[in-house]
KESEVEX-999066 format. One record per atom (N, C-alpha, C): atom name; x, y negated, z; residue number from 1. Coordinates in nm, 2 decimals, always signed. Layout:
site/x/y/z/pos
CA/X/Y/Z/NUM
...
END
This chain:
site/x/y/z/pos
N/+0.08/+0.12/+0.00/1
CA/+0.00/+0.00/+0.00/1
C/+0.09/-0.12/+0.00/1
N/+0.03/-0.21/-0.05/2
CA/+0.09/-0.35/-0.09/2
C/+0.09/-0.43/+0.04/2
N/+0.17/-0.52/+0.11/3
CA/+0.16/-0.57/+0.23/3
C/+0.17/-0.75/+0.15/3
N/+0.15/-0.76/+0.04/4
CA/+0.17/-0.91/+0.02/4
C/+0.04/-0.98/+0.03/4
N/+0.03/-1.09/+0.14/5
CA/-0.12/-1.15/+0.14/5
C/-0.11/-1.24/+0.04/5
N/+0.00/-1.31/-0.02/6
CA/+0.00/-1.43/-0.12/6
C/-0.07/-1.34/-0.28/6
N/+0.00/-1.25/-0.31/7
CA/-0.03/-1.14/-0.40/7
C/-0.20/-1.11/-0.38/7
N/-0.24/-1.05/-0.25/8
CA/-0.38/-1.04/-0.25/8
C/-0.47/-1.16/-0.27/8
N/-0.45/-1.23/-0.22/9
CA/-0.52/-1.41/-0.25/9
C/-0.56/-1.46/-0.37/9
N/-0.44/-1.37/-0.49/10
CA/-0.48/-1.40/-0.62/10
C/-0.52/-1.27/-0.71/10
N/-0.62/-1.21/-0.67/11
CA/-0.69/-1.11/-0.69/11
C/-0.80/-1.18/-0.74/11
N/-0.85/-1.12/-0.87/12
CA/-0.99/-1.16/-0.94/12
C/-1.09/-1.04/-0.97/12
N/-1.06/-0.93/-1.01/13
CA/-1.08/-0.81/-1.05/13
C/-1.08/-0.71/-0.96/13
N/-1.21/-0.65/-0.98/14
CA/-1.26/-0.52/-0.87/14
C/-1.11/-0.45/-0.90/14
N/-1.09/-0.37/-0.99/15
CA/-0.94/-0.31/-1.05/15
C/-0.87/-0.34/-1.01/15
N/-0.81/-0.45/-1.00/16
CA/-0.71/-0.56/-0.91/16
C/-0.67/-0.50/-0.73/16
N/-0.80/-0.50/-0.68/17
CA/-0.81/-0.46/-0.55/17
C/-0.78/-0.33/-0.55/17
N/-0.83/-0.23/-0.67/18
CA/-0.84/-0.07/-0.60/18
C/-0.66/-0.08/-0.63/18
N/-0.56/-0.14/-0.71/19
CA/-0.44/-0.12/-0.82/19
C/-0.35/-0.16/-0.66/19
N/-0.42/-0.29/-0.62/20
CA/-0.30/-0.33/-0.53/20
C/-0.31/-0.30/-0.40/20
N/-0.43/-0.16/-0.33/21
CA/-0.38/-0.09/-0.26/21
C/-0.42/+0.07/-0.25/21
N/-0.36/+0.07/-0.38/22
CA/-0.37/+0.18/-0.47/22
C/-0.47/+0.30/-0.45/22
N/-0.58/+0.28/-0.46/23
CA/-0.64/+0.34/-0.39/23
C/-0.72/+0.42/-0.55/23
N/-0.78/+0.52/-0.55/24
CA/-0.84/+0.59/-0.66/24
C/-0.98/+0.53/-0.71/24
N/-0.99/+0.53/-0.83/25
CA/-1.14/+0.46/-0.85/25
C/-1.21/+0.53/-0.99/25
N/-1.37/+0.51/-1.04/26
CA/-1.38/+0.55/-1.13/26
C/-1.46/+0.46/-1.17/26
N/-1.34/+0.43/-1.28/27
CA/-1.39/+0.30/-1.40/27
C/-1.51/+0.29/-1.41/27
N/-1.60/+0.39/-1.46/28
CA/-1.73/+0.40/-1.48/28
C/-1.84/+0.36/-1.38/28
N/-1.78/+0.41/-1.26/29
CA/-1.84/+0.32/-1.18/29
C/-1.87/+0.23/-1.14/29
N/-1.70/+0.14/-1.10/30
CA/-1.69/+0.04/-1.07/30
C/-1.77/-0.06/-1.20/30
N/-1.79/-0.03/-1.33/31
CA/-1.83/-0.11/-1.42/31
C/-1.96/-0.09/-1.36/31
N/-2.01/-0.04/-1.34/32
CA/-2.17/-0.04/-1.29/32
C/-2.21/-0.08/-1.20/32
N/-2.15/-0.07/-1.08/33
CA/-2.13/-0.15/-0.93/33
C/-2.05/-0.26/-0.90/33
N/-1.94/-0.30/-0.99/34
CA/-1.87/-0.39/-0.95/34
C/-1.91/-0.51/-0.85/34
N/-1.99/-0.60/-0.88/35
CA/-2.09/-0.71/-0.81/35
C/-2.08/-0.66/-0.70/35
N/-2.16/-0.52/-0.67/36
CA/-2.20/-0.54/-0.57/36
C/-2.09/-0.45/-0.47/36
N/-1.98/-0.39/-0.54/37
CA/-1.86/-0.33/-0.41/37
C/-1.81/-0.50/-0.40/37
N/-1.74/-0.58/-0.49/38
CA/-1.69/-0.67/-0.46/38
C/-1.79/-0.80/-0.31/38
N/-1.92/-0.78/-0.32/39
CA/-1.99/-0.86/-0.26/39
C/-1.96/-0.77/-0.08/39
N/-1.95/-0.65/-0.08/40
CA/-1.98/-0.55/+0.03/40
C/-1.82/-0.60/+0.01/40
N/-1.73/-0.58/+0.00/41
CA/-1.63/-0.59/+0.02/41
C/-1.59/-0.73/+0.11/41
N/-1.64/-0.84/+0.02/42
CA/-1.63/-0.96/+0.10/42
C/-1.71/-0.98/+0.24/42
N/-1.80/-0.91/+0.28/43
CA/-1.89/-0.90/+0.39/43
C/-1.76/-0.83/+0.50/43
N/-1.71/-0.73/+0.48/44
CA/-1.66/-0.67/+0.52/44
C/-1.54/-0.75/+0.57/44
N/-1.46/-0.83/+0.51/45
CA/-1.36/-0.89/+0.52/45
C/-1.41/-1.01/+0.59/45
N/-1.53/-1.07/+0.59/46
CA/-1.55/-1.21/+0.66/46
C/-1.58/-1.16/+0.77/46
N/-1.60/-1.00/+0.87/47
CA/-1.60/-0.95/+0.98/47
C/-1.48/-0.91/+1.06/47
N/-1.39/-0.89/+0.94/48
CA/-1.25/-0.86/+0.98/48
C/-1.19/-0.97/+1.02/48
N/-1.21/-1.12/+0.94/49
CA/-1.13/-1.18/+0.94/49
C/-1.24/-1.29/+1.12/49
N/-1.31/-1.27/+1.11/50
CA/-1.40/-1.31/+1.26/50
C/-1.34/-1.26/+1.37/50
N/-1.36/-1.08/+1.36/51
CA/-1.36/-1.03/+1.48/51
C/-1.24/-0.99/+1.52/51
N/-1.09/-1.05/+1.39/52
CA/-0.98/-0.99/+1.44/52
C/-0.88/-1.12/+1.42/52
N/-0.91/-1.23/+1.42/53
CA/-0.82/-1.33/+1.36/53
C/-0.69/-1.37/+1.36/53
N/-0.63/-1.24/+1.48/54
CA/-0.48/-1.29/+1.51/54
C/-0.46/-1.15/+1.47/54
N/-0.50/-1.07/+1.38/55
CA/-0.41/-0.97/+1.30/55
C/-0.28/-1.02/+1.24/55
N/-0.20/-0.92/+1.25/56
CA/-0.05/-0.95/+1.16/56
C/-0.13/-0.91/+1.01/56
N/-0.06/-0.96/+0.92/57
CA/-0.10/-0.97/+0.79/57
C/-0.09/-0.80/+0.75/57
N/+0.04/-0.70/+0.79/58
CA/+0.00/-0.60/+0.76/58
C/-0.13/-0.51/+0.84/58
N/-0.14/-0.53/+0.93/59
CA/-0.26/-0.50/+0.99/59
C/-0.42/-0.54/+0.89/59
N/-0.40/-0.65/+0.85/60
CA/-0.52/-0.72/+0.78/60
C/-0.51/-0.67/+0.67/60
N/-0.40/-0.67/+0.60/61
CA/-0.44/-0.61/+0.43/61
C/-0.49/-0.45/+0.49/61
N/-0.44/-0.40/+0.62/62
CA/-0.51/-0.23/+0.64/62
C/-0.59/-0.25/+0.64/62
N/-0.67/-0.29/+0.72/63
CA/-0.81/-0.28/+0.75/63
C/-0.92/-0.38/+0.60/63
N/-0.80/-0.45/+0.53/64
CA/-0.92/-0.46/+0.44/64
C/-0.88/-0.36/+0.33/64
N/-0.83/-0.26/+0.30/65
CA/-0.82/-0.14/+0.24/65
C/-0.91/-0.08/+0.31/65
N/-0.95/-0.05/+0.40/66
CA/-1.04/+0.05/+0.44/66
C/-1.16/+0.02/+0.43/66
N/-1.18/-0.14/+0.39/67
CA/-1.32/-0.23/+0.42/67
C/-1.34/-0.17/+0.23/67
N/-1.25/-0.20/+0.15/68
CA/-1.26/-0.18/+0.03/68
C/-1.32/-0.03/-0.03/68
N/-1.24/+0.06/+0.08/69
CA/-1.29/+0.19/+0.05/69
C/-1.43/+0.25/+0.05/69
N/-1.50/+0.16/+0.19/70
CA/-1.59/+0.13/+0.24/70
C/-1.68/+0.10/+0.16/70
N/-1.65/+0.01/+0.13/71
CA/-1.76/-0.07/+0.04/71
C/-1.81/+0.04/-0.12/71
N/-1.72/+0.08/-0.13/72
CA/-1.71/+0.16/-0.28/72
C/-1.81/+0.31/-0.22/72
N/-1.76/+0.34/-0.13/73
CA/-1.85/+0.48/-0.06/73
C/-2.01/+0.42/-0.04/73
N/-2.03/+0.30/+0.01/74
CA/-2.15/+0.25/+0.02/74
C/-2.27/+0.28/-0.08/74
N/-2.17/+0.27/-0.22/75
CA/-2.27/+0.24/-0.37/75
C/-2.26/+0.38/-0.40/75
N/-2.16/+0.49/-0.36/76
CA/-2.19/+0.63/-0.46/76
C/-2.28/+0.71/-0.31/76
N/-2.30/+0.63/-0.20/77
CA/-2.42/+0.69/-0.13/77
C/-2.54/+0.64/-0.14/77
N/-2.56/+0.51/-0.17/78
CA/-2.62/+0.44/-0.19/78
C/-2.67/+0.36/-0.31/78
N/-2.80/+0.27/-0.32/79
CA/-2.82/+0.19/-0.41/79
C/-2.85/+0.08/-0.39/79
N/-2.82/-0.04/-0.51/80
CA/-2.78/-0.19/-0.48/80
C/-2.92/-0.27/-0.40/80
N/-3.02/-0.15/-0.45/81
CA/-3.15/-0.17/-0.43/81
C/-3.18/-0.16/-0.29/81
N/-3.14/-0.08/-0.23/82
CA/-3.17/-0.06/-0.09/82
C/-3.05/-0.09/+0.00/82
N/-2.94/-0.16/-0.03/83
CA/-2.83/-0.20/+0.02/83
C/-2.92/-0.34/+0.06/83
N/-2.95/-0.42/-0.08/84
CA/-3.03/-0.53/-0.08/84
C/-2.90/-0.66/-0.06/84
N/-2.82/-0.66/-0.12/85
CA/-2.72/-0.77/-0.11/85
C/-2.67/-0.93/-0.16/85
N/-2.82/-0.92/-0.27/86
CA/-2.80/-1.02/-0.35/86
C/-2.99/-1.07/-0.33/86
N/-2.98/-1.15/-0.36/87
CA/-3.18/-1.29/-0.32/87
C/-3.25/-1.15/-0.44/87
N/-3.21/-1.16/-0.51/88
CA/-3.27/-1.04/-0.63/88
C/-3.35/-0.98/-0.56/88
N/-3.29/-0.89/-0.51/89
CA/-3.34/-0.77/-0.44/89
C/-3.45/-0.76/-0.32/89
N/-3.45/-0.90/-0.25/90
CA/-3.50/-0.95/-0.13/90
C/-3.62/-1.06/-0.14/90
N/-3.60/-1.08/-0.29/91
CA/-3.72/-1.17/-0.31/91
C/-3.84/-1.10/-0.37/91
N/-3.97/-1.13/-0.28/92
CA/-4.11/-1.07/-0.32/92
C/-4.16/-1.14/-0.48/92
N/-4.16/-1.04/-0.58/93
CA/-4.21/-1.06/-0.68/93
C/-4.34/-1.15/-0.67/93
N/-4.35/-1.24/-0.78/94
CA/-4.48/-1.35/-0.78/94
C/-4.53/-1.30/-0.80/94
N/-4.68/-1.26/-0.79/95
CA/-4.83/-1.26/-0.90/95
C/-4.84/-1.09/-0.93/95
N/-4.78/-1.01/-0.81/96
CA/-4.72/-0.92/-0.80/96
C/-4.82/-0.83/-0.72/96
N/-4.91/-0.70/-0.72/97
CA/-4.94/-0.64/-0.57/97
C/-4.91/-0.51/-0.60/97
N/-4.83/-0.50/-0.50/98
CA/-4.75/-0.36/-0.48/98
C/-4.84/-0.26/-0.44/98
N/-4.84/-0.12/-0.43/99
CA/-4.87/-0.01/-0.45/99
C/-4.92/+0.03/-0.29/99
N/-4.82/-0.06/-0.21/100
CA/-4.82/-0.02/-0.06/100
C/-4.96/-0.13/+0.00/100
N/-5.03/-0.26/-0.10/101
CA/-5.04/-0.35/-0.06/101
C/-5.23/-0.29/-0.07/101
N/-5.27/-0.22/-0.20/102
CA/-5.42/-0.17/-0.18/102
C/-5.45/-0.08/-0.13/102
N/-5.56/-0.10/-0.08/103
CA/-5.60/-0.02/+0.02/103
C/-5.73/+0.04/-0.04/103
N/-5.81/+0.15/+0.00/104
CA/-5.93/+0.18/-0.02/104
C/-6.03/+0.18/+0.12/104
N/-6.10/+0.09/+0.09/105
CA/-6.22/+0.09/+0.21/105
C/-6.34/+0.14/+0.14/105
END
């Protein structure tokens, strides 16, 4: 694993993250999930970086390797839909009545 935080900082690319702490990925995937590991990934990291703030930088790039791995296990257990990580997913359709909403009297 990579211990350079200046190097991590200029990370843009989901790929980027799995390359620079080398961790295994599938392209296929990540092209289908990217958004949302990269979003779970950042969640993960603004708890790290809260609840741990005087980490040594090697400590911090660990634990956000594991936040990354994390995040990636999330979407192949899970779906973006029921993760719910983006207003998309959380906002009630307009002009909309769901299936749960009629009733029979």
């Amino acid at each position: 694993m990579n211990t350079n935080l200046e190097q991590f900082n200029k990370i843009v690319d989901a790929e980027e993250y799995f390359e620079f702490f080398q961790l295994p990925y599938d392209q296929k995937f990540v092209n289908v999930n990217r958004l949302h590991i990269l979003k779970k990934f950042s969640q993960y990291m603004k708890e790290i970086d809260s609840n741990s703030p005087d980490l040594s930088v090697e400590d911090r790039l660990k634990q956000y390797c594991e936040a990354l791995q994390k995040a990636y296990q999330v979407f192949e257990e899970s779906t973006p839909q029921e993760q719910k990580l983006f207003k998309v997913f959380n906002d009630k359709p307009k002009n909309v009545v769901t299936l749960t909403e009629i009733t029979s009297d």
